[in-house]
Residue frames as qw, qx, qy, qz and C-alpha x, y, z in Angstrom:
[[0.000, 0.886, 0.463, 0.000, 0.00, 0.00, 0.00],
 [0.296, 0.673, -0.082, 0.673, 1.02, 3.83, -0.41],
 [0.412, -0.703, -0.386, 0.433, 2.02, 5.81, 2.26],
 [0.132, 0.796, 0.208, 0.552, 2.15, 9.42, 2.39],
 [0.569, -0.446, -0.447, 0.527, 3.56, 11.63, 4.80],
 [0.052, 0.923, 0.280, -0.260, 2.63, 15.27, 5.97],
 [0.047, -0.788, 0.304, 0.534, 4.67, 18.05, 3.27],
 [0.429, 0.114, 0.764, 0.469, 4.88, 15.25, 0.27],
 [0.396, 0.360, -0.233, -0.812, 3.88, 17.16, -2.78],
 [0.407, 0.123, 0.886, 0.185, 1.53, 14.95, -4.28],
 [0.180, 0.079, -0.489, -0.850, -0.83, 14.54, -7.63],
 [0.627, -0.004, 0.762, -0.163, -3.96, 12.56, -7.51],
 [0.173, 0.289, -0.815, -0.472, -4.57, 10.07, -10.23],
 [0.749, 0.357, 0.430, -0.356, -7.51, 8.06, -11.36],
 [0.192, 0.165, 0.768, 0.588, -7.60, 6.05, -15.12],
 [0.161, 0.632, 0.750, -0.115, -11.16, 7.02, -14.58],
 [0.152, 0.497, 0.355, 0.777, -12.21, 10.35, -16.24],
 [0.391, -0.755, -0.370, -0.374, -14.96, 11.54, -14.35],
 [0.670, -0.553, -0.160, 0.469, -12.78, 10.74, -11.03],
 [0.550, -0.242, 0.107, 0.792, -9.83, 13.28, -12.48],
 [0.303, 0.568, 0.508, 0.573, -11.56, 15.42, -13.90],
 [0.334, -0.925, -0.137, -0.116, -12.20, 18.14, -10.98],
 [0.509, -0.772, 0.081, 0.371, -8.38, 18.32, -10.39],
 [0.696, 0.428, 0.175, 0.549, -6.90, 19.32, -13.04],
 [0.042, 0.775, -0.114, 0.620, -7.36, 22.81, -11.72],
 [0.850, -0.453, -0.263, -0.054, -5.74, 21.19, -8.13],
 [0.886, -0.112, 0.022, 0.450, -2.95, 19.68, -8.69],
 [0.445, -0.031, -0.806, 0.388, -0.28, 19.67, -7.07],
 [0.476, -0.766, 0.012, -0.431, -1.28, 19.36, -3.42],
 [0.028, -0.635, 0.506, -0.583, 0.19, 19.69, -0.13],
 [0.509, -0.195, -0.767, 0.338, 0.12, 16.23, 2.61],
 [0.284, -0.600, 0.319, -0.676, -1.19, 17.91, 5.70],
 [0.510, -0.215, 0.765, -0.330, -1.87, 14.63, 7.37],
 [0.681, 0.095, -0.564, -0.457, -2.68, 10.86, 7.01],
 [0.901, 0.017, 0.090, -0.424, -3.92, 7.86, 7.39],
 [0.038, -0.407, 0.911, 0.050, -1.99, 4.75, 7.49],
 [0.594, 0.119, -0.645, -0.466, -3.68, 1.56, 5.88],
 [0.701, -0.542, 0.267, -0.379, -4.93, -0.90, 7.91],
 [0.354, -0.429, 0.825, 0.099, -2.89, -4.06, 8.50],
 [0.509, 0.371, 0.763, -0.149, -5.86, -6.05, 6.77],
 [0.320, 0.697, -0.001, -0.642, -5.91, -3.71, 4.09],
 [0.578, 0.177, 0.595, 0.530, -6.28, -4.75, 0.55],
 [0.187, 0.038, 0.449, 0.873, -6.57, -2.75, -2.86],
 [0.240, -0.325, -0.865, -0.300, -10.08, -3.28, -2.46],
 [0.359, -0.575, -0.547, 0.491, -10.95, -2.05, 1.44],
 [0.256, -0.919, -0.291, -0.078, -12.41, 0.65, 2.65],
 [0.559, -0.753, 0.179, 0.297, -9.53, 0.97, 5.37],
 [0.881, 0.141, 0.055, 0.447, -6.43, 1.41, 2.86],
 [0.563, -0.106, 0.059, 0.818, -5.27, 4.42, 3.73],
 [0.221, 0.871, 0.340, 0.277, -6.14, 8.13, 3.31],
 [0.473, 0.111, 0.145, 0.862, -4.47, 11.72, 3.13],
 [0.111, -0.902, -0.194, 0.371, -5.60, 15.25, 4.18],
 [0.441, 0.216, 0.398, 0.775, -4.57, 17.33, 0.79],
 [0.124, 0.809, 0.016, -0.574, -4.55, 21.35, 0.65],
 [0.635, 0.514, 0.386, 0.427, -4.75, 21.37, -3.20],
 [0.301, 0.020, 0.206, 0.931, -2.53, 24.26, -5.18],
 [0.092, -0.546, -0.329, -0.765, -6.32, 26.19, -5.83],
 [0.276, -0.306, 0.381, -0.828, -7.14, 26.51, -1.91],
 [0.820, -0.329, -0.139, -0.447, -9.64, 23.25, -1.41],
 [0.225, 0.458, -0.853, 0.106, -8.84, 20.63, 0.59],
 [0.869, 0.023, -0.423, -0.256, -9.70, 16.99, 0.27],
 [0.537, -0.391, 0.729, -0.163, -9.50, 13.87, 2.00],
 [0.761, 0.374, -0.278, -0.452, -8.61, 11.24, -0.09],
 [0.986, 0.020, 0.158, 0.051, -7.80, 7.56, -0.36],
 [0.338, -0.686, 0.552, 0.332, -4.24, 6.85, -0.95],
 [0.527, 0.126, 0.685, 0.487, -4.16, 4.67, -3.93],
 [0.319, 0.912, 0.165, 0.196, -5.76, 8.25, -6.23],
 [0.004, -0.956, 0.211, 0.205, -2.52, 10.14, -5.14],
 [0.787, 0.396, -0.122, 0.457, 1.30, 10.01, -6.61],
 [0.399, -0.472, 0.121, 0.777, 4.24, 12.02, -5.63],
 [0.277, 0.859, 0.083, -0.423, 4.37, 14.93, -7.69],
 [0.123, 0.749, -0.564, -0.325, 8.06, 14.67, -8.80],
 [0.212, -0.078, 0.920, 0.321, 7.55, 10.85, -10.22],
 [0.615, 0.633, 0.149, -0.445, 5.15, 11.73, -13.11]]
């Protein structure tokens, strides 16, 4: 599973359209806290993890860890 930690610049990512489609005008954003996965966690779970992101336009999201990247490995 991903992990994230608070000041990682990150992107988020989806294949899905619809999902990525509201951050184009986001990205990058700014770790402010997370969420470690649960031990039990699969790709699949609920529990896999999540991320407090201040996005580059001023919102900020909570989001699942498997939608984000680092920024600087695009």
């Amino acid at each position: 599973m991903k992990n994230f930690n608070p000041g990682d610049i990150v992107n988020f990512y989806s294949t899905v359209a619809s999902f990525q489609k509201d951050y184009h005008v986001r990205n990058p954003g700014l770790v402010l806290a997370s969420r470690k996965a649960s031990s039990t966690a699969t790709k699949m779970s609920y529990d896999r993890g999540s991320a407090y992101v201040l996005w580059a336009n001023g919102d900020m999201t909570k989001e699942h860890m498997s939608y984000l990247e680092l920024a600087n490995e695009e």
